[in-house]
PyMOL commands that place a pseudoatom at each C-alpha (Angstrom):
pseudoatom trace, name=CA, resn=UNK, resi=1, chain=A, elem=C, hetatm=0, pos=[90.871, 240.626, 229.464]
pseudoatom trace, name=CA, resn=UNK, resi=2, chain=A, elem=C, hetatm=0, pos=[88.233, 238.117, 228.306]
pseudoatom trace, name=CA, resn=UNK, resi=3, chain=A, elem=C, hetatm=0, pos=[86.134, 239.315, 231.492]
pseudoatom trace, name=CA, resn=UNK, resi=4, chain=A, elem=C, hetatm=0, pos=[86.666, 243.094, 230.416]
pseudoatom trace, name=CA, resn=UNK, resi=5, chain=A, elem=C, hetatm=0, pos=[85.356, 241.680, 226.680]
pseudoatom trace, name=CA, resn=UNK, resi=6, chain=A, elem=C, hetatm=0, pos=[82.206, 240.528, 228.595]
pseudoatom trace, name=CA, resn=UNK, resi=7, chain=A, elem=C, hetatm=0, pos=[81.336, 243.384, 230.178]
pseudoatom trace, name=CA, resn=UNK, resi=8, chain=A, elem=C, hetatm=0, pos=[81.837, 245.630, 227.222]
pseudoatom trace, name=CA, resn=UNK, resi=9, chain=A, elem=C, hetatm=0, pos=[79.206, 243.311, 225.283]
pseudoatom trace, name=CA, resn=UNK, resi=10, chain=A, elem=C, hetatm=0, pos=[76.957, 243.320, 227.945]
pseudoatom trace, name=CA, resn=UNK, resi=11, chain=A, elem=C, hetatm=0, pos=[77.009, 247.056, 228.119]
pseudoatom trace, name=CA, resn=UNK, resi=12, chain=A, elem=C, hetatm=0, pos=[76.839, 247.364, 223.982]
pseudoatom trace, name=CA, resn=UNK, resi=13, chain=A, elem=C, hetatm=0, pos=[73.433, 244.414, 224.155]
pseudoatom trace, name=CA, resn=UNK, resi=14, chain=A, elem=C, hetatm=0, pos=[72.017, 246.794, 227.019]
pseudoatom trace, name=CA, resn=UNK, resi=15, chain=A, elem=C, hetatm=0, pos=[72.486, 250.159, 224.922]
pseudoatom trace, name=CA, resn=UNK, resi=16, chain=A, elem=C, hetatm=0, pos=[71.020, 248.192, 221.861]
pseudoatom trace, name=CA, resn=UNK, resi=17, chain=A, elem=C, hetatm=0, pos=[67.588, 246.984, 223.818]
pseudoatom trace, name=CA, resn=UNK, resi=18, chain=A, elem=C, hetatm=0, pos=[67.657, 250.569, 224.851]
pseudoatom trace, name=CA, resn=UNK, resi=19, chain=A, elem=C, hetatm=0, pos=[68.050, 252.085, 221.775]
pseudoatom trace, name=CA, resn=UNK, resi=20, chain=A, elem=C, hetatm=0, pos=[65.770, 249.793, 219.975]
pseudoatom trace, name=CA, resn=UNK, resi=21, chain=A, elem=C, hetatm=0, pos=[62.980, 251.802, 219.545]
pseudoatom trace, name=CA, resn=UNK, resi=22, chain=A, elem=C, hetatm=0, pos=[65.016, 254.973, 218.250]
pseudoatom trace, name=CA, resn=UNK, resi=23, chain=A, elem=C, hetatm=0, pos=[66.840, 252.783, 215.438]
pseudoatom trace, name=CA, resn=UNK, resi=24, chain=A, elem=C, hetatm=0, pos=[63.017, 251.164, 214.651]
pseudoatom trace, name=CA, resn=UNK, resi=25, chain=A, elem=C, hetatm=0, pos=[61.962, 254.493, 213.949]
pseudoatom trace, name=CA, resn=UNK, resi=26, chain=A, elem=C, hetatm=0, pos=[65.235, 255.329, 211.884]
pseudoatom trace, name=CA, resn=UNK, resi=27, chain=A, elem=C, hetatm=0, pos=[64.943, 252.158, 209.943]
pseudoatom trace, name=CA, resn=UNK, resi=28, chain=A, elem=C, hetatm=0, pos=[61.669, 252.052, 209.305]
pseudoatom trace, name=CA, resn=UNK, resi=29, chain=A, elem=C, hetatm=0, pos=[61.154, 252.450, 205.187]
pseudoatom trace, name=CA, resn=UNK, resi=30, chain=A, elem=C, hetatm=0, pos=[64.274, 249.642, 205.213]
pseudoatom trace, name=CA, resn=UNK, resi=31, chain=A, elem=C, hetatm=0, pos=[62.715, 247.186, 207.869]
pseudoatom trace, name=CA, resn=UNK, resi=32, chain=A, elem=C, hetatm=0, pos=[59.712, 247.357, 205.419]
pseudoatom trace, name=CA, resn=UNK, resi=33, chain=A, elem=C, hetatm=0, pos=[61.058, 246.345, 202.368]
pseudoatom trace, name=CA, resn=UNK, resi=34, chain=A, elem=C, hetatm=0, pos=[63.421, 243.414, 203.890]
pseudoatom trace, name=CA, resn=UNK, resi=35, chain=A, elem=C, hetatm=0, pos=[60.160, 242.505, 205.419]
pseudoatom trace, name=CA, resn=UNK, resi=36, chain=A, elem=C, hetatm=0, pos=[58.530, 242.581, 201.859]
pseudoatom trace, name=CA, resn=UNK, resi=37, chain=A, elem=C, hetatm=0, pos=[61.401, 240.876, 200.458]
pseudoatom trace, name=CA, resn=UNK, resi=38, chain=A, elem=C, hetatm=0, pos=[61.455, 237.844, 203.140]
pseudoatom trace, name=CA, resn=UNK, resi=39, chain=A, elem=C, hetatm=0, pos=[57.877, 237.559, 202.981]
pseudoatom trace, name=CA, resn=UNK, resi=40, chain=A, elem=C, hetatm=0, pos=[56.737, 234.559, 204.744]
pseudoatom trace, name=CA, resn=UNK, resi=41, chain=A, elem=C, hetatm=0, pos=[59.675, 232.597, 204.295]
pseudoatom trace, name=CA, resn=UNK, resi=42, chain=A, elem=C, hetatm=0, pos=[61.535, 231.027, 207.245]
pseudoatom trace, name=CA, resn=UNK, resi=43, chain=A, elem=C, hetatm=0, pos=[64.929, 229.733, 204.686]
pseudoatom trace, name=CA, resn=UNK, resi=44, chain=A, elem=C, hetatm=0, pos=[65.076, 233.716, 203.352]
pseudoatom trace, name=CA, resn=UNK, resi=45, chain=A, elem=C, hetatm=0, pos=[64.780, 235.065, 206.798]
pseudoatom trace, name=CA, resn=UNK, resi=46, chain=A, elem=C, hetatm=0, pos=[67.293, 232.541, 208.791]
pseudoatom trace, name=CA, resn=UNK, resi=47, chain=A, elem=C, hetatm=0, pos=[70.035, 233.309, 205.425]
pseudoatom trace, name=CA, resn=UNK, resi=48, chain=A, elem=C, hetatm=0, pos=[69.489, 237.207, 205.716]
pseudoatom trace, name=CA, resn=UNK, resi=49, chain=A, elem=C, hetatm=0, pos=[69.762, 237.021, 209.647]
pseudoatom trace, name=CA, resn=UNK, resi=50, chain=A, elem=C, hetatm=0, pos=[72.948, 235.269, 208.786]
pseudoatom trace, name=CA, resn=UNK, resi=51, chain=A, elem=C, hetatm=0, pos=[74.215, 237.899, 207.065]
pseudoatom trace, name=CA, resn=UNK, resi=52, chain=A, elem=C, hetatm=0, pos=[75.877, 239.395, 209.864]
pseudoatom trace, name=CA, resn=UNK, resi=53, chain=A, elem=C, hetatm=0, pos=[79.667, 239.420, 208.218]
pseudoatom trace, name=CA, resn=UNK, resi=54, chain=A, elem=C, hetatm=0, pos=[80.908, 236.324, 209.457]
pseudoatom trace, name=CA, resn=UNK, resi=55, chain=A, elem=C, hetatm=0, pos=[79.862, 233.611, 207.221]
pseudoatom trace, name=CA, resn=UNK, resi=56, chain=A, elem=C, hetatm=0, pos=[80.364, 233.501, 203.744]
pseudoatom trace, name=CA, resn=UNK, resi=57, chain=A, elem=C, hetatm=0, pos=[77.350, 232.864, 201.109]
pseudoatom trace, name=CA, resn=UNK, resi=58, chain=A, elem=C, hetatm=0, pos=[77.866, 229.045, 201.270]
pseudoatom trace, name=CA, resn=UNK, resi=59, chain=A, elem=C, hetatm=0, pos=[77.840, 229.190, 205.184]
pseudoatom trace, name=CA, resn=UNK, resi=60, chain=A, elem=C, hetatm=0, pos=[74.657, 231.092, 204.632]
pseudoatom trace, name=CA, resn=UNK, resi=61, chain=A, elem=C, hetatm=0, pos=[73.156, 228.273, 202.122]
pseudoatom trace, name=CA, resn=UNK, resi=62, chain=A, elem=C, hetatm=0, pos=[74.034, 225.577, 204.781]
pseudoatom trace, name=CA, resn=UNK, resi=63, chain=A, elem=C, hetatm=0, pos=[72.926, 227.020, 207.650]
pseudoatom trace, name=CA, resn=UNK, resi=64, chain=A, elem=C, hetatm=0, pos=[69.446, 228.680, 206.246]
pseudoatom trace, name=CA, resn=UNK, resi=65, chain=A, elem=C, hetatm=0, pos=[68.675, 225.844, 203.938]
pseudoatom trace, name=CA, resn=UNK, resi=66, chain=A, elem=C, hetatm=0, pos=[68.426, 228.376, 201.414]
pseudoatom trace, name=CA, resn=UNK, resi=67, chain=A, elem=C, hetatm=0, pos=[69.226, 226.963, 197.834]
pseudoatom trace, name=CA, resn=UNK, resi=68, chain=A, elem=C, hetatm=0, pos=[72.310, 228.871, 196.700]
pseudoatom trace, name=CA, resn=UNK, resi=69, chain=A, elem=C, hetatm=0, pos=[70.162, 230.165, 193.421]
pseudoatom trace, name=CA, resn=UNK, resi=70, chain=A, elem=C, hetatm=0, pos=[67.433, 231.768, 195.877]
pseudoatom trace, name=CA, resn=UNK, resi=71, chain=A, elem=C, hetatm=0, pos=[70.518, 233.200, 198.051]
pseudoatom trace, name=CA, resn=UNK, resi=72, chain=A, elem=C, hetatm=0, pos=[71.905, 234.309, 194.882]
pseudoatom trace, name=CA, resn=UNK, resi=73, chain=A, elem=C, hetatm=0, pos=[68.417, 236.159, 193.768]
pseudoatom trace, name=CA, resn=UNK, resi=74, chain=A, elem=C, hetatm=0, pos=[67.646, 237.478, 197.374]
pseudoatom trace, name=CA, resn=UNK, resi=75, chain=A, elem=C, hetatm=0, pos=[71.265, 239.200, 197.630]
pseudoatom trace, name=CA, resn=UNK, resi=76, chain=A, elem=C, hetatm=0, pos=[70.831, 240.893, 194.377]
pseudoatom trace, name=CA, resn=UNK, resi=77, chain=A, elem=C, hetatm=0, pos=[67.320, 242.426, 195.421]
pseudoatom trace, name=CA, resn=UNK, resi=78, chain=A, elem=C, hetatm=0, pos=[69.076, 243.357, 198.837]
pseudoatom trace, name=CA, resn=UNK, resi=79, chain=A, elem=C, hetatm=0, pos=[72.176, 244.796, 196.602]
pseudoatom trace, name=CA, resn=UNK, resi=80, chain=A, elem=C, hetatm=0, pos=[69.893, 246.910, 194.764]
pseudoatom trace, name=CA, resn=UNK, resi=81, chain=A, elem=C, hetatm=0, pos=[68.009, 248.186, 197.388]
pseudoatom trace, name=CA, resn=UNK, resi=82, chain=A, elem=C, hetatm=0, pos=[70.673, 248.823, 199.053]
pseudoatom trace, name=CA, resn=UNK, resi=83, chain=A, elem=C, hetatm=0, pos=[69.975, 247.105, 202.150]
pseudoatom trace, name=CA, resn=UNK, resi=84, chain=A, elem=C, hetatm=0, pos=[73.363, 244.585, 202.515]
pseudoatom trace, name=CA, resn=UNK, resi=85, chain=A, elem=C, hetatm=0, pos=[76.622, 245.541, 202.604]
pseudoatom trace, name=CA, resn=UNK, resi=86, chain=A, elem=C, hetatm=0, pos=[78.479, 242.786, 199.713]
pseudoatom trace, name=CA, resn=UNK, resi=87, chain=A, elem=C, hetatm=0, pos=[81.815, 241.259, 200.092]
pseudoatom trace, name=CA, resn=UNK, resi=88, chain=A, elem=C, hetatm=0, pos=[82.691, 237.569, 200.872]
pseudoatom trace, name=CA, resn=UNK, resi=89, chain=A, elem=C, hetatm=0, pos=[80.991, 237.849, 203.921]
pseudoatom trace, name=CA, resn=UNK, resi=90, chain=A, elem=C, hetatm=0, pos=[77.633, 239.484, 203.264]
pseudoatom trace, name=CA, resn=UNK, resi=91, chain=A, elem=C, hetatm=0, pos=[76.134, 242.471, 206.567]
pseudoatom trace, name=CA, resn=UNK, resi=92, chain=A, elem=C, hetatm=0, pos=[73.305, 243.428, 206.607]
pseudoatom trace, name=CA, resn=UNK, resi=93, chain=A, elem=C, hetatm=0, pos=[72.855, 247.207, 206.019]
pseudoatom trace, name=CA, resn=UNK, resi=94, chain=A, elem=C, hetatm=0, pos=[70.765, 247.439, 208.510]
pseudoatom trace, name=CA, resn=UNK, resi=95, chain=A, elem=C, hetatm=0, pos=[70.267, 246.459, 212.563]
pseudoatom trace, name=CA, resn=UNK, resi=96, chain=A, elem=C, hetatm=0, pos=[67.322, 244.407, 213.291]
pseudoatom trace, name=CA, resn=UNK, resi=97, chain=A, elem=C, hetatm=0, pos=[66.316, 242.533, 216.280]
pseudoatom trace, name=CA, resn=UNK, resi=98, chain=A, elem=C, hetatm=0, pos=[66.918, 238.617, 217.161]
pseudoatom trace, name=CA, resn=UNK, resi=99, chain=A, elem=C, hetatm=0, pos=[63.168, 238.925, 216.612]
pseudoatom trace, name=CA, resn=UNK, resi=100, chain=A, elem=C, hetatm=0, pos=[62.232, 240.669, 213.800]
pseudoatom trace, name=CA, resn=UNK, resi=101, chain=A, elem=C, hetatm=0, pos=[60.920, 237.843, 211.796]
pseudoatom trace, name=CA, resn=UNK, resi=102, chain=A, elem=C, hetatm=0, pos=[58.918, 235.992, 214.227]
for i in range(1, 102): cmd.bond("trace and resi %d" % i, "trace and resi %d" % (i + 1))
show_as sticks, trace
zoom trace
């Protein structure tokens, strides 16, 4: 089974890379503004590549550094734009790749 699960992700990270450019073009008014939003900072960029609804907003804080205030104003923005997906476990709205802040 666990080998099966493997394969299947393999498969799913292969169609991704392929369909990268396709979902770039999709998401492109969206990548903008989270790029806007981010700006130049590496704590708001690791917490909203965190946001991948596993880890709860204190996970988040820990992991990005982010202070749990600037978390707090960054999700709102995101809410509002429409760009995360809000629960205990904040998603992201949107795919983007391991790079897309670099």
């Amino acid at each position: 089974m666990s080998e099966e699960n493997d394969l299947l992700r393999e498969i799913r990270d292969l169609l991704l890379l392929l369909a990268e450019p396709a979902i770039a073009k999709r998401d492109e008014s969206q990548r903008v503004a989270l790029r806007e939003l981010v700006g130049r900072s590496k704590a708001k960029a690791k917490a909203v590549t965190a946001m991948d609804g596993s880890r709860n907003r204190q996970a988040i804080c820990k992991e990005s550094g982010i202070d749990q205030g600037d978390l707090s104003r960054l999700m709102k923005i995101l809410r509002e734009r429409k760009l995360i997906i809000d629960g205990d476990t904040p998603k992201l709205g949107i795919t983007i790749p391991p790079t897309f802040f670099e």
